[in-house]
C-alpha positions in Angstrom: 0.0 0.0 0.0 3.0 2.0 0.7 3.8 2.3 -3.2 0.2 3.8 -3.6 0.5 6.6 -0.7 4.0 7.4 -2.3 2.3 8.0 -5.7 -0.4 10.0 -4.9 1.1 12.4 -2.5 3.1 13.8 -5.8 0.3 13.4 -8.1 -2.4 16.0 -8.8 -5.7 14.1 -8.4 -7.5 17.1 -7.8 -7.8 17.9 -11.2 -7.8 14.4 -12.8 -11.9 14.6 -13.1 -11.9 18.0 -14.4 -9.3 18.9 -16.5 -10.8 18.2 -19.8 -14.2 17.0 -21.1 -12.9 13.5 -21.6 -12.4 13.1 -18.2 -15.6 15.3 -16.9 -17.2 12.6 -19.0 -16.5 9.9 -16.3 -18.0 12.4 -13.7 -21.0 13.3 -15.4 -21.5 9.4 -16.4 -21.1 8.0 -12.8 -23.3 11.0 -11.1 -26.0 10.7 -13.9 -26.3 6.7 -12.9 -25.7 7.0 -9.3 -28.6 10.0 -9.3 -31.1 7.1 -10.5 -30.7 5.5 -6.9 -29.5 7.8 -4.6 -32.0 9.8 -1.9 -31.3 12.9 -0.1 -31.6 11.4 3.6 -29.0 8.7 2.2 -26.0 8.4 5.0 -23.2 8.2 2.2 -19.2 6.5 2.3 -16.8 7.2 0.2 -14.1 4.8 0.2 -10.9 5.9 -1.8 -12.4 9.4 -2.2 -9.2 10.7 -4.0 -9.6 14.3 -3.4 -13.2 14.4 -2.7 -14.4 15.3 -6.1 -17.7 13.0 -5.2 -18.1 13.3 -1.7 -18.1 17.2 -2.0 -20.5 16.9 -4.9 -23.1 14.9 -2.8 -22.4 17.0 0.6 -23.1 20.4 -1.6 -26.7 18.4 -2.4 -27.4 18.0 1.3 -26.2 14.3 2.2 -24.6 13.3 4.9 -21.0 11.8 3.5 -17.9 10.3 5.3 -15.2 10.5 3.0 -11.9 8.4 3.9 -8.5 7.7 1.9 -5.6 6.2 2.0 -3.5 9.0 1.2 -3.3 11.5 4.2 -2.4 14.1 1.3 -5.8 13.9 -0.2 -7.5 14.0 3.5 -5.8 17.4 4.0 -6.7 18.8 0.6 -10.6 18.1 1.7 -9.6 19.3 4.9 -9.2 22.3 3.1 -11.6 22.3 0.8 -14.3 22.4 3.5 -13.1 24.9 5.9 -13.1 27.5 2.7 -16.9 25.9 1.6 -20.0 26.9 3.3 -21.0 24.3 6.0 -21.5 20.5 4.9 -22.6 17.3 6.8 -19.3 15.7 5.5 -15.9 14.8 7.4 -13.0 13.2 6.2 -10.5 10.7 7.8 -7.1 8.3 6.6 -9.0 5.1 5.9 -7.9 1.6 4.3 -10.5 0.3 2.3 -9.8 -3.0 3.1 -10.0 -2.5 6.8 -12.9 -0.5 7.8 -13.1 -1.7 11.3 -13.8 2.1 12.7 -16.8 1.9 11.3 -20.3 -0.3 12.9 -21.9 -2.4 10.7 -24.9 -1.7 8.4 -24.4 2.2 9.1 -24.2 3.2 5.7 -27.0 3.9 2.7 -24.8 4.3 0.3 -21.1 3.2 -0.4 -18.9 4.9 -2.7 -16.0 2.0 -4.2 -14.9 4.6 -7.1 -11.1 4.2 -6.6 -10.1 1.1 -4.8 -10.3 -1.1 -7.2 -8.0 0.3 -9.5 -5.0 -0.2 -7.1 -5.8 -3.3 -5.7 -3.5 -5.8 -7.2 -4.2 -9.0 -5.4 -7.5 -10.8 -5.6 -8.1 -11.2 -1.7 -7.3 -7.6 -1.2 -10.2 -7.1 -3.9 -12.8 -9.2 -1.8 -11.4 -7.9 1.4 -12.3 -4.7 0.3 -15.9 -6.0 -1.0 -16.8 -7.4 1.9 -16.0 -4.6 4.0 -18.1 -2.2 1.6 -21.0 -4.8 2.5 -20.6 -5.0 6.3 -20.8 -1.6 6.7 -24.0 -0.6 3.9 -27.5 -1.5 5.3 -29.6 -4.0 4.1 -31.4 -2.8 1.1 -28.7 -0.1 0.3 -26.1 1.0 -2.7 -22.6 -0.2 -3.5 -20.9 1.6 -6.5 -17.9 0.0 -7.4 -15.7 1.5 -10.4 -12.5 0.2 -11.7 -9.9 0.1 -14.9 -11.6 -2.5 -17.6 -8.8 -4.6 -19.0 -9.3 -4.3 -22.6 -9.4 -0.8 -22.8 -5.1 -0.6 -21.8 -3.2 -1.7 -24.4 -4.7 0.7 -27.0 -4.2 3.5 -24.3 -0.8 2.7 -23.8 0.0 2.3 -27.6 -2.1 5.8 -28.0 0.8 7.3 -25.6 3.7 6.1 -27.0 5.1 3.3 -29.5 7.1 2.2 -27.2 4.1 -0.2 -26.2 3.5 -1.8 -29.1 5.1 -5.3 -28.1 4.0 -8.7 -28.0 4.7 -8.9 -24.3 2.5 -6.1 -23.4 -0.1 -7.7 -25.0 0.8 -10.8 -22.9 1.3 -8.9 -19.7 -2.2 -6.7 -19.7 -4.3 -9.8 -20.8 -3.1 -12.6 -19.3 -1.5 -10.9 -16.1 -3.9 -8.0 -15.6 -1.8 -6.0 -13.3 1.0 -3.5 -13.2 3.4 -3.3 -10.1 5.3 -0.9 -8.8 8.1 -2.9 -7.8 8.4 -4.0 -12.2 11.0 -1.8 -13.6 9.0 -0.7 -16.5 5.9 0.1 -14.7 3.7 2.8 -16.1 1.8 4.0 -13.4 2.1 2.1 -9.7 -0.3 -0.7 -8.6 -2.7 -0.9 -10.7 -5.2 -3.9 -11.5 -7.3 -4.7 -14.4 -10.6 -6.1 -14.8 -12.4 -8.0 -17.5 -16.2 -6.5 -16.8 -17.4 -10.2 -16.6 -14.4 -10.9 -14.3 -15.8 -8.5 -12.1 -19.5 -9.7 -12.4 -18.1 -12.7 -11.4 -16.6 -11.8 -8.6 -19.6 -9.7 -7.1 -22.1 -12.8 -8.1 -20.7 -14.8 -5.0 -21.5 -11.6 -2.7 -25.0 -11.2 -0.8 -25.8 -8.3 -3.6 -28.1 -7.6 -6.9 -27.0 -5.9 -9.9 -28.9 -2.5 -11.1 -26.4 -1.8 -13.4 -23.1 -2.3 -15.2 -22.2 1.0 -17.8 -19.0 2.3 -19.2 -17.9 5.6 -17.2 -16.6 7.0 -20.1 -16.8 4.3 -23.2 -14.1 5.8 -25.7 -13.4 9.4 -25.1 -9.8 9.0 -23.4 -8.8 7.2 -26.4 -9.7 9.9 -28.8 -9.4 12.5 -26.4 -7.8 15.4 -28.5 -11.1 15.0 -30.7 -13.3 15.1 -27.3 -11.3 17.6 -25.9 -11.6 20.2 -28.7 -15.1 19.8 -29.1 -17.5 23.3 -28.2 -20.0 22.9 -25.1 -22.6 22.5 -27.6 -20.8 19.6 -29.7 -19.9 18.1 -26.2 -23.2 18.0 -24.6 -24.6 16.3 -27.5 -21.6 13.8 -27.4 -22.9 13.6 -23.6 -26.1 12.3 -24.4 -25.1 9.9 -27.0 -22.7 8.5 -24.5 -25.3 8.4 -21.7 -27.8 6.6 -23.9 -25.6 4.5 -25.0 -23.1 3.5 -21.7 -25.1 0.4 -20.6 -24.8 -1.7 -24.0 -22.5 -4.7 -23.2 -20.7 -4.6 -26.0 -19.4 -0.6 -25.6 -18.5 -1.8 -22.1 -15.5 -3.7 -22.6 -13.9 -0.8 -24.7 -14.6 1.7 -22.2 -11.5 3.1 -19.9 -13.5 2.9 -17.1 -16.9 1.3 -16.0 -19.2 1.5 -12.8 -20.8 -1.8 -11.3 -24.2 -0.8 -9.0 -25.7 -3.2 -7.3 -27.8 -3.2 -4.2 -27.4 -5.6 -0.6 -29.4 -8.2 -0.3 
């Protein structure tokens, strides 16, 4: 976990969800969605909040939110953010997702997973995480879960630079699924893949229902110069045709990055 704290207390996540309309894409997409189940009295937990980018978003609409991270950085920038904001219902605190012990069981309405996954490189670290999302989210209530879908890397990489264009990447993204920091050659830090039906798998065997499975973002990273340069009129109508369109199966799998919903049981 050490390799991710490192990471993120030098990198700007702050602006990573608003610094360009392929990346307010993922916003818009995952607040649109989670709007369709979300209730104002909801008691909400944001686990690997990042910055707060969500939590502060649902706190300006009146919820209650706990937002916790793993990165003491990132606490102290929402710190920040809400002694120069008008007063929330919202407090902030260093958290490991995969240990929530501090807080009781079934406390929760909803329960933010929107960064987590992306970082958690071994499987029982993944359902370790899962199952503490569950224990603390009431009967009846939300679990959002986003992560980094699998097939969407390689072109990414490639997009970036050449350099990527290599049989063993190919090898190493599909068959391995993972980066790690400790590789010599590793692009980002820990960083974990998932197939979407890998994922579907994995929250099958959990006391939960699906509501929905949608791509946070489908394309737009990819061709992100295009996206990028388009006016606020061109954009919101790529908006819409990405919001109609998110939940089809078959734009899921090319999508940077995809939300799972599903409700306890």
């Amino acid at each position: 976990m050490s390799n991710i704290v490192d990471f993120y207390s030098t990198y700007d996540e702050d602006s990573r969800l608003q610094s360009n309309n392929a990346r307010r894409l993922e916003f818009i997409t995952t607040t649109t969605i989670l709007n369709e189940y979300m209730k104002p009295s909801d008691r909400v937990l944001e686990v690997g909040a990042g910055t707060g980018v969500y939590s502060m978003y649902y706190a300006e609409r009146g919820y209650e939110v706990t937002a916790t991270d793993l990165t003491p950085k990132h606490i102290q920038i929402i710190e920040s953010k809400l002694k120069n904001s008008a007063p929330l219902r919202m407090n902030a605190k260093v958290a490991d997702a995969t240990n929530l012990s501090e807080f009781t069981s079934e406390t929760f309405d909803v329960v933010l997973c929107l960064g987590p996954m992306y970082h958690l490189i071994d499987r029982e670290a993944q359902e370790k995480c899962i199952s503490e999302c569950l224990r603390v989210l009431k009967p009846g209530g939300i679990l959002a879960i986003a992560y980094i879908t699998k097939y969407s890397v390689f072109p990414y990489l490639v997009k970036g630079d050449r350099k990527f264009l290599d049989e063993s990447w190919v090898d190493r993204i599909l068959d391995k699924g993972f980066t790690s920091s400790n590789e010599e050659d590793c692009f980002w830090t820990d960083a974990y893949f998932h197939a979407p039906e890998e994922l579907e798998q994995m929250m099958f065997s959990t006391p939960t229902e699906k509501l929905t499975h949608a791509a946070s973002d489908g394309i737009s990273p990819l061709i992100s110069p295009i996206v990028d340069g388009l006016s606020p009129e061109e954009f919101e109508v790529w908006t819409k045709y990405h919001l109609r369109t998110c939940k089809e199966p078959s734009i899921l799998g090319t999508s940077s990055h995809a939300l799972y919903v599903c409700t306890k049981k």
